[in-house]
N, C-alpha and C positions, 0 to 999 in steps of 0.2 A: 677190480680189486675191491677187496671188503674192507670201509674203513673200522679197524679191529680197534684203533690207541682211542674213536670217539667213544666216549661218555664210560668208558669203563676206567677212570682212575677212582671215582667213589667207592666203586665194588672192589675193585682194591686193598682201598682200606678198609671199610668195612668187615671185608673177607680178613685183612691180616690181623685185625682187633678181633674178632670172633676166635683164631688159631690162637691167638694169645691168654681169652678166657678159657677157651676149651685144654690147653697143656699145661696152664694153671692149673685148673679144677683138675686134672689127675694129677701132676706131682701131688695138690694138696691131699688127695685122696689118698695117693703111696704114703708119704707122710703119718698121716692119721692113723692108717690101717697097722704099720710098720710100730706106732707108740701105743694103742692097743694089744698088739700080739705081745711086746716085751714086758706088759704089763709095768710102765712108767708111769711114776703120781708123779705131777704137778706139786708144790709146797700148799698149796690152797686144799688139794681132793685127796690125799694122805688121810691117814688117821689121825687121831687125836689123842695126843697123851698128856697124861697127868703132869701137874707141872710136880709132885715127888719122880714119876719118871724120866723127868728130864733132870731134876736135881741131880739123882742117882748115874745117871749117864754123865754129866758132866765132870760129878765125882769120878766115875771112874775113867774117865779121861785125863784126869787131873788139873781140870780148871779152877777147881774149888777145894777148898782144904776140908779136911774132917769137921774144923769147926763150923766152917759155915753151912757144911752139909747136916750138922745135927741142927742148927738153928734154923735151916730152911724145914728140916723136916719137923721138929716142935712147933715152929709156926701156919706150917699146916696140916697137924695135925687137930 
């Protein structure tokens, strides 16, 4: 008989931490590729808009009243 159970409990693990990195690094991969293709920005890698753009936006939202929308906009103008 071969003893099969000597010295292979290392390679074991070894072996089950390695299937662990390797199914990681594809999900992360699917992941990545998947917010790519839908072309989703992050809050950081978006555009950047003017802060009158965003006045105007929150005006018409109606966060902000006409008054304070003309004093945000005379103040930077």
């Amino acid at each position: 008989m071969w003893p099969w159970h000597e010295g292979m409990g290392w390679w074991m693990v070894f072996g089950g931490i390695l299937m662990l990195l390797f199914w990681g690094g594809v999900i992360a991969l699917i992941v990545w590729g998947i917010r790519s293709l839908t072309g989703r920005k992050d809050a950081g890698g978006g555009e950047k808009q003017s802060p009158l753009e965003i006045a105007k936006e929150r005006y018409a939202r109606g966060e902000i009243s006409k008054e304070q929308y003309d004093q945000i906009r005379k103040d930077l103008m």
